[in-house]
Residue, then its C-alpha position, 0 to 999 in steps of 0.5 A: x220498090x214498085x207501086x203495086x196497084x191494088x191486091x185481091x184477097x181471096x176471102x173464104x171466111x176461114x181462118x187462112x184467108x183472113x190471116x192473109x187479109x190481115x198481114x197484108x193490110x200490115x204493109x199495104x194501105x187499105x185503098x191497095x187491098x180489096x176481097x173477093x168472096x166467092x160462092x159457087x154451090x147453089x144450096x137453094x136448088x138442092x133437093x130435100x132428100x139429100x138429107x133425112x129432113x130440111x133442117x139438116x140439110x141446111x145444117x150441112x154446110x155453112x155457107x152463110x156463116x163463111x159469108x158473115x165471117x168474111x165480112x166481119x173480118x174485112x170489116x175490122x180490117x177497113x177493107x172493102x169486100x165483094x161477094x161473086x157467085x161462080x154457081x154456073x162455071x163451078x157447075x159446068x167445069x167442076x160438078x158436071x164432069x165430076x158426076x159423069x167420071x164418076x157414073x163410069x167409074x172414074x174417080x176425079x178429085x174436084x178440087x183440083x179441078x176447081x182451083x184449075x177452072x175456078x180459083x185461078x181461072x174464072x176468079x181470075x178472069x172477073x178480076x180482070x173485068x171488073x177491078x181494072x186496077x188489080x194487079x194480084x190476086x192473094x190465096x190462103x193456099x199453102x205453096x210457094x211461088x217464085x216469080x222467074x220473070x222478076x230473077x234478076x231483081x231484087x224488087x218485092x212485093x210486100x216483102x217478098x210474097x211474090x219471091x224476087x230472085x231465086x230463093x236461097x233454099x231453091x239455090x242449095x236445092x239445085x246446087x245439090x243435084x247430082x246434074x244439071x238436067x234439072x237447073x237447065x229444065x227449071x231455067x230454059x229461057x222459055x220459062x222466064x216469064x213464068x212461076x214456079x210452084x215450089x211446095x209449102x214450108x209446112x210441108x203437113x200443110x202443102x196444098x201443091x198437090x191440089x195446085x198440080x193443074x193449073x197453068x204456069x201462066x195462070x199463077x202469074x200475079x198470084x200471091x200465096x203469102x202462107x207458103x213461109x208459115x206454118x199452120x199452128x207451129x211457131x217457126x223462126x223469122x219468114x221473110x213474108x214480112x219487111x224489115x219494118x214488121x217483123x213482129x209476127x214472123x215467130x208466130x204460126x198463122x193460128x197465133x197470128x189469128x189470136x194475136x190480131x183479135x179475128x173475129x174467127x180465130x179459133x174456127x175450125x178447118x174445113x175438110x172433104x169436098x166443099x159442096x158435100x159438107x157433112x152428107x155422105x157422099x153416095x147419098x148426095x151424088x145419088x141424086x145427081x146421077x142415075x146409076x140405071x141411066x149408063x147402064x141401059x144406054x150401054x146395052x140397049x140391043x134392037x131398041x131394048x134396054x136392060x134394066x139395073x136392079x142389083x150390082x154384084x161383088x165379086x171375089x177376083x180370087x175364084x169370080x165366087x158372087x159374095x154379095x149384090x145390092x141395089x145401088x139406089x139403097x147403098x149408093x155409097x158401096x156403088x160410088x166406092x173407090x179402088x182400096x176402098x173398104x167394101x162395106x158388105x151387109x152381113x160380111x164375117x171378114x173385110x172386103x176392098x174394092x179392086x175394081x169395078x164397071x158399070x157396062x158389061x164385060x169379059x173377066x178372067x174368061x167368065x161374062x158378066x151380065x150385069x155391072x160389078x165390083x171386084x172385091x178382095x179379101x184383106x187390105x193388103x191383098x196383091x190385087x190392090x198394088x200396082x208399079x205401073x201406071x200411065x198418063x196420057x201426054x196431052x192430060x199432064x200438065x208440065x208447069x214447071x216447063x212453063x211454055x205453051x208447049x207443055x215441055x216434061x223434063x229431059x226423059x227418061x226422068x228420075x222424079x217422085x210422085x204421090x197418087x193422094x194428098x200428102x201421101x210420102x212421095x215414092x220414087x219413079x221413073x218416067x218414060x214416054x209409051x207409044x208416043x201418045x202416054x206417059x209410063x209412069x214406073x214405081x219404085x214401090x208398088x202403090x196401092x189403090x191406083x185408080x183411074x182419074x186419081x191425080x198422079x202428082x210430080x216433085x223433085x229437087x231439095x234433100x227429100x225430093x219434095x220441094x218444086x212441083x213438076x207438074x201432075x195430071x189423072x191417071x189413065x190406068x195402072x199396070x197389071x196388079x201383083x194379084x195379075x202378075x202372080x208377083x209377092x209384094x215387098x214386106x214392107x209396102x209404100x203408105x197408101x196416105x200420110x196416116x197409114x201405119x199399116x204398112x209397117x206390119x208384116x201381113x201374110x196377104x203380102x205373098x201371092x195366094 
């Protein structure tokens, strides 16, 4: 078996990470292990009027207590940690472009950008630097990797973190295909030296939609030890452990916890953008953009700019005004996403966000004057569905092709893809559009596409979830059924993993 030099272990202070720290500190001598704790968000320079007072803002988030958890962790396990901050890199390729997609009404997802630039990208970089003798870098995220440059060895690295030959599972996927196209694409020669991103087995948990960006090449000498486990659901034996320790292998990570006494076991998961917290997301953000800045800047005539007061809703069914509001007292409304509820002071029935733009522009014959959202009656309305959208070419990151050359798979190409985290995929179609963008055509309309919405792609395995192709922001959608003058299907596609909706029969189906 070869010698592995030393590991890194990626340590939030969360139960995840310190369940990795702990199995792999079960095969590997304290000397071959090191954590790494990140902070990245600088609190201190954060205004006060983010929150109603001082006190709650710092009870926003608890970067502190992950901080003392960490250590505490690593401390009971005997291995050396280390505390990095990421605050100017996290800033410039994460908040920055998040905060300006957003002023014109885009709707990016940093996390993905942050395991692109951050995680797997900055982390990385320092790694090399810093800890010379560190050959891999171990994550709490729940994906696996199998390492197609090692496919013809049978050698593992701490019982088969890193997959050796190609997985059993992976095998049956591939020989059960209808052809060969995609074993040819997954196996050219010009993929050898680089990992496949392969969903986790606690499919309730995969975080390969957040993982869609980064490089092939930058998941080389990365461990995901959790991809084999379960969250909370004891499962039969993994092969994450060797032969010698196989006693955990039944439990799911939240009894693994448990069992070793972590001093965080029983610590709740965190959720939603990790440099928000609690705070609402509007509040926050308004003080980072200045809706009124974009505005003036886009229609200044002569040296005269124009001056924001009050946003317009307006009903894409007639152009009626339904509402206006003042984007610094309801910010959250001005930051809402395509499928979003509108939440309308006074309103008798509910409204969703269709869309919306800050600069002036022509719709349906009428010139507005003054930026709006369109907004919609109902929350199957044919407007928010759409069976097109599109990708720019050089914006899709093809990782399952591996080379520098960003290869897609043979196209057309049959796939299946989600536009949200753990959304049940929906199958699709992808062909190439005017030579430069990718048409991405949906067997199901989706609901609530979006613009810089991250479009995700899977294929192979009996639900045609298990490899992660590769995935990339949504340049825009196709025309809606609301456009098209098209009745949507009875039944439409889940617009996310807890939406029962749509199995309802619902007469804002039919077009008008």
């Amino acid at each position: 078996m070869k010698k592995v030099s030393k590991i890194a272990i990626a340590m939030s202070g969360g139960v995840d990470s310190s369940v990795i720290a702990y199995l792999l500190s079960q095969i590997h001598s304290n000397d071959e292990l090191i954590g790494i704790h990140m902070t990245n968000w600088d609190y201190a320079d954060e205004n006060d009027t983010i929150a109603t007072s001082k006190k709650k803002k710092y009870e926003s988030y608890c970067w502190e207590q992950d901080w003392k958890d960490a250590r505490a962790v690593a401390s009971q396990l005997n291995i050396p940690i280390h505390q990095i901050s990421f605050q100017t890199e996290y800033w410039n390729d994460v908040f920055q472009p998040y905060c300006q997609q957003l002023s014109r009404s885009i709707t990016p997802n940093p996390d993905v950008d942050c395991n692109r630039y951050i995680k797997f990208g900055a982390l990385k970089d320092y790694l090399k630097k810093r800890f010379r003798d560190v050959d891999y870098l171990a994550t709490g995220h729940y994906a696996r990797l199998w390492d197609r440059s090692r496919s013809n060895s049978k050698e593992g690295i701490g019982g088969s973190c890193v997959i050796s030959r190609i997985p059993d599972y992976l095998q049956k996927a591939l020989e059960g295909e209808d052809s060969t196209v995609l074993a040819d694409y997954l196996l050219h020669s010009s993929n050898a030296d680089k990992p496949l991103l392969i969903a986790a087995r606690d499919r309730s948990k995969d975080q390969s939609y957040f993982l869609s960006s980064v490089s092939a090449k930058a998941f080389s000498g990365v461990m995901f030890p959790l991809g084999d486990l379960y969250k909370t659901t004891p499962v039969p034996a993994s092969n994450f452990l060797d032969d010698n320790d196989r006693q955990f292998s039944s439990f799911s990570v939240r009894e693994v916890a448990k069992h070793a006494k972590l001093p965080n076991a029983t610590k709740r998961d965190s959720v939603g953008i990790c440099f928000i917290g609690k705070r609402k997301h509007g509040d926050f953000i308004n003080e980072y953009i200045d809706p009124h800045s974009d505005y003036q800047e886009n229609n200044s005539s002569d040296g005269c700019s124009s001056t924001l007061s009050l946003i317009q809703c307006i009903n894409i069914e007639n152009n009626d005004v339904i509402a206006t509001f003042d984007p610094d007292v309801n910010p959250s409304l001005m930051y809402s996403t395509i499928g979003q509820g509108a939440k309308i002071s006074g309103a008798t029935q509910k409204w969703f966000v269709v869309d919306k733009q800050l600069q002036s522009s022509n719709i349906h014959d009428v010139k507005l004057k003054a930026p709006y959202l369109l907004v919609c009656p109902g929350t199957h309305h044919p407007s928010l569905y759409s069976d097109r959208l599109y990708i720019r070419c050089s914006d899709l990151n093809w990782m399952a092709g591996g080379g520098v050359t960003n290869r897609p798979p043979p196209l057309p190409f049959h796939a299946k893809c989600r536009i949200r985290h753990l959304q049940p995929l929906v199958d699709c179609e992808i062909v190439v559009n005017n030579f430069d963008c990718y048409e991405i055509r949906l067997k199901l309309p989706l609901r609530g596409i979006a613009r810089g919405q991250v479009c995700v792609f899977y294929s192979g395995g009996k639900e045609g979830d298990l490899i992660c192709l590769g995935g990339g922001p949504i340049d825009k959608r196709g025309q809606n059924y609301w456009e098209m003058q098209k009745d949507l299907p009875t039944i439409v596609h889940p617009s996310g993993h807890n939406d029962h909706s749509t199995m309802k029969k619902n007469a804002q189906t039919r077009f008008g």
